[in-house]
N, C-alpha and C positions, 0 to 999 in steps of 0.2 A: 540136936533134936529140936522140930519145933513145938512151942508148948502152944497151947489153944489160945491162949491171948497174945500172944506175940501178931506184932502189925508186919504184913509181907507188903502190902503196898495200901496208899492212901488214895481214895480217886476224887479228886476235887473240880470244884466247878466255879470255871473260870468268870473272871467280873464280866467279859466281855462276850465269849462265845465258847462252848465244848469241842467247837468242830475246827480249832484252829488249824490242822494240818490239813486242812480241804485246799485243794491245787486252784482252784476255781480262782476266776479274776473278781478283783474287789466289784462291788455290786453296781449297780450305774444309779440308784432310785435306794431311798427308806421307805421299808415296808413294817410298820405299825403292829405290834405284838396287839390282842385285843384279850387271848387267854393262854397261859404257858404253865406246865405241869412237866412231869418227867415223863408222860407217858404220850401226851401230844400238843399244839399249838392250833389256836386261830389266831390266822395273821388278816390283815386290811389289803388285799389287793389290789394296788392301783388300776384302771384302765391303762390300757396300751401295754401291758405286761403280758407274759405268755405264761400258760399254768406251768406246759411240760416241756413243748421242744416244737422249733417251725414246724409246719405244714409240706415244707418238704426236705425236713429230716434236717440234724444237726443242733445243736443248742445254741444260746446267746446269754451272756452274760445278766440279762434284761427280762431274766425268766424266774419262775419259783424256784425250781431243780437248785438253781445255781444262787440264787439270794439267804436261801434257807441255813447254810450251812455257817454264815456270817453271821445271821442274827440269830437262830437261836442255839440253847445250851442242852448238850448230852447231857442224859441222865443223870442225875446223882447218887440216887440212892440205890436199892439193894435190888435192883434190877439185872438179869442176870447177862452176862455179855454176849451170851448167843441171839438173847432177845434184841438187842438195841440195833436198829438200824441203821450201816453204815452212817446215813445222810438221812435227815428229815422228806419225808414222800407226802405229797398231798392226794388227798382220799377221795378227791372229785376233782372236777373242772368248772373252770368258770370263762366266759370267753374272754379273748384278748379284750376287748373292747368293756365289757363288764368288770365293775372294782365292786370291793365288797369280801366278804367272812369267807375265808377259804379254809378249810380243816385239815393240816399236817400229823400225819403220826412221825413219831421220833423211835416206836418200837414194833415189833414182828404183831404182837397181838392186839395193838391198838390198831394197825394197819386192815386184820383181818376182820376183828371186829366194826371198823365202819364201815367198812366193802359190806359185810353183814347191814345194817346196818342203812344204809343208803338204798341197799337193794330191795329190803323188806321195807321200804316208804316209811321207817321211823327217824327219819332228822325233819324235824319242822322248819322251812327256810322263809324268810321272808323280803319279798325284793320292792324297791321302791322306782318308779320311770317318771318318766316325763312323754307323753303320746301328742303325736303332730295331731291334733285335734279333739274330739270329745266323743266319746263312744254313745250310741243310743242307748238307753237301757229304758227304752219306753214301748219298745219294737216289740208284743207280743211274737212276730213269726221271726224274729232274730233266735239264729243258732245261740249265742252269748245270753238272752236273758232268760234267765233259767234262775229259780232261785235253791240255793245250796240245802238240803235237810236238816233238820237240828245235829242228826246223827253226823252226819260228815263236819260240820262245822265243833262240835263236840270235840272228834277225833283230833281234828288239828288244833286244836286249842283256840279255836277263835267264839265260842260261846260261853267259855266261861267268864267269873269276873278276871279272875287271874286270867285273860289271853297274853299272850305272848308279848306285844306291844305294850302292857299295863293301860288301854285306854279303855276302862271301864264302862264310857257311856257308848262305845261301840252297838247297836243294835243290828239284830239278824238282816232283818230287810235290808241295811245297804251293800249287802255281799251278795254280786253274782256268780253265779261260775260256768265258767264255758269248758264243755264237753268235747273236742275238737279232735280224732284221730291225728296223729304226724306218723307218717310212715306205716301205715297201719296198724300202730301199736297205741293204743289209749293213752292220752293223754288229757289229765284235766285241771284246770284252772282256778281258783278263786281269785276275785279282785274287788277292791269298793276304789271309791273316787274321792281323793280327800280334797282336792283344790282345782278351781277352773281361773287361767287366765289367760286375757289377752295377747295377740299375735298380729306384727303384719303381715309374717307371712306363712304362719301354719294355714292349716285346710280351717275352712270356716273362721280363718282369724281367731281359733282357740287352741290351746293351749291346756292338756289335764295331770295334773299329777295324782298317778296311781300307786297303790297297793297292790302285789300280786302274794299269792299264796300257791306255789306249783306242789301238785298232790304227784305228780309222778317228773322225771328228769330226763325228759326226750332233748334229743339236738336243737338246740335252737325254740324252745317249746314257746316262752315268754314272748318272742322275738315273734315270732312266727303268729300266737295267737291274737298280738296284738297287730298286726299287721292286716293278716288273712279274716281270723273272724270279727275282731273290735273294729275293721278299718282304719285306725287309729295308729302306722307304724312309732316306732320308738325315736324321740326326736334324735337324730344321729343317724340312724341305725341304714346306713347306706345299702345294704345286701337287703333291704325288706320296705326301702318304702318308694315312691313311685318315679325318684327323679323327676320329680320335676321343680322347678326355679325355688319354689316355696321351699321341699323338702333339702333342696343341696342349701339353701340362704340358714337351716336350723341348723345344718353341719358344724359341731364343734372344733372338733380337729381327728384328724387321722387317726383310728382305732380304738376313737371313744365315742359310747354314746350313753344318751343321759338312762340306764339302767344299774342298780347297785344294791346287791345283798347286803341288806345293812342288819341281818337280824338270822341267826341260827342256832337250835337245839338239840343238842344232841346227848344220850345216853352216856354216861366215862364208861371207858375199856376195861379200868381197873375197880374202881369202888365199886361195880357193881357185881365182883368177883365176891368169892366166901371171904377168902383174906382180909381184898380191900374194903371189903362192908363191915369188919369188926375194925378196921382204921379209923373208918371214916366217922363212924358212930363215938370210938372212945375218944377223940379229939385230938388224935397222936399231933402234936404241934407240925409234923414234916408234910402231913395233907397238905392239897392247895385249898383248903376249907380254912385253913388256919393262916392262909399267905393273905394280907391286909390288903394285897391290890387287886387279889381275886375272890373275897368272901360271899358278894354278891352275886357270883355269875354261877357257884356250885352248891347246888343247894340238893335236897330228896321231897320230892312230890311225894301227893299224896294215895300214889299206886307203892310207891316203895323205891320208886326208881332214881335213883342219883343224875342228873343233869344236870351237864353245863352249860347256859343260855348268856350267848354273844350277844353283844348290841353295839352298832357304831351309828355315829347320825349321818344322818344323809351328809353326802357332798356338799360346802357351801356353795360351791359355783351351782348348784341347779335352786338354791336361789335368785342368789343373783343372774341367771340365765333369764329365767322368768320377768324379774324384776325389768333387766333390759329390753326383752320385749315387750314388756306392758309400756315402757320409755316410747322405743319407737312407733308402737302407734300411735303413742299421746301426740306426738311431735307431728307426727303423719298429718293427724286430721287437725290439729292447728293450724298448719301451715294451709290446709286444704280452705279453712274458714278463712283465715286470713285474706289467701286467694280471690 
């Protein structure tokens, strides 16, 4: 007979990975944990990676689907086993070409809840680019200069002091936002411009690294807006800027270009359940409120709401990108004086 405290099985969690029986070939790439709990992960997405599976069908080792299952860890705790998800699933897309915060549930209601979730425009995301030249934002009859309402900039968190970024002296005037249908379905933008530099061979020999803020997740939306309405395509971004000498010479490498989620927020599945709100609140040590390498990123605002907010830094190479080309023009017009 069994008594109530008798142990029938122990489910532990391995130093390494939960998903060690995954058949899948070992990973080809390290993909960077940025937030992990039992109920989902944001992982660092490299460019040239695929979220789900090619374009024309089949998988690759060199994909999330298949990376997930190596890096991160099943469940542990008292999560039931009808909920846990064969395999870790990621809850949006980001393109091949795009690195940056990708959000994986590891369970059935974490899954359901950010489909929720992404759909109703509450994950806050923030992308950082590199634009083959410098957008006007002087152009009164430009579709793009438009300036954002206190209300909408509220809503995203980029008016408070607390915005998303922590840059306090952020002020409203340097955020536009561009209004720009994709497919006939509303799509809208915010973006400021934090640095301008030189180029030999961007448009206008410039060079701007931007801020974007996308309020809705059309195909290609960023891509597209920077392209069509800023004029300004993304330095890389082959499928959207004009071919010519200039734009193939910014080419980094095949299926990357300089665009990256480096910054996402999102609501938890669980803590913000009845259960998980009396966890979270008594300090039960098994939260990830209580895990030392994630105390900072889960925190409860001041609506009530438990949030976990991701941040990775930009790419060094779109530093040093920059950097190189501010080089060759230096070189450029030396040699021209020289001359």
């Amino acid at each position: 007979m069994i008594d109530s405290k008798d142990i029938i099985a122990r489910q532990m969690r391995s130093s390494q990975t939960g998903y060690s029986d995954t058949n899948y070939g070992k990973p080809l790439v390290n993909v960077p944990i940025v937030y992990e709990d039992d109920y989902f992960a944001i992982v660092n997405k490299p460019s040239g990676m695929i979220t789900y599976s090619h374009s024309k069908g089949g998988f690759s080792n060199n994909s999330i689907l298949r990376v997930m299952p190596h890096l991160l860890t099943r469940p542990s705790r008292d999560t039931t086993v009808e909920d846990v998800l064969d395999f870790p699933a990621a809850c949006h897309r980001l393109d091949v070409a795009t690195s940056g915060c990708l959000v994986v549930a590891k369970t059935k209601q974490a899954a359901v809840h950010f489909a929720d979730q992404f759909a109703s425009r509450k994950v806050k995301k923030t992308y950082t680019a590199i634009l083959n030249g410098r957008p006007l934002t002087a152009d009164a009859n430009s579709p793009h200069h438009k300036s954002p309402s206190a209300h909408l900039l509220k809503k995203m968190g980029l008016l408070s002091p607390n915005n998303n970024n922590g840059d306090d002296h952020i002020l409203a005037s340097e955020w536009r936002l561009i209004d720009y249908p994709i497919e006939n379905k509303d799509a809208v933008t915010l973006w400021r411009e934090l640095q301008v530099s030189k180029s030999l061979k961007a448009l206008n020999q410039t060079l701007t690294l931007v801020e974007f803020h996308p309020l809705h997740g059309r195909k290609h939306q960023l891509r597209r807006h920077a392209s069509l309405v800023l004029g300004c395509p993304i330095a890389g971004d082959e499928l959207y800027d004009d071919g010519s000498e200039g734009s193939v010479a910014l080419r980094d490498k095949k299926d990357k270009i300089f665009l990256c989620s480096n910054e996402i927020v999102v609501e938890h599945p669980y803590y913000n359940t009845e259960q998980g709100r009396i966890e979270f609140q008594s300090g039960d040590p098994t939260t990830a409120a209580q895990n030392t390498n994630y105390t900072d990123s889960i925190r409860e605002g001041d609506d009530g709401i438990i949030r976990v907010h991701a941040r990775i830094d930009v790419p060094p190479v779109y530093t040093r990108f920059l950097a190189r080309e501010e080089r060759k023009l230096q070189r450029f017009m030396e040699e021209n004086d020289a001359s």
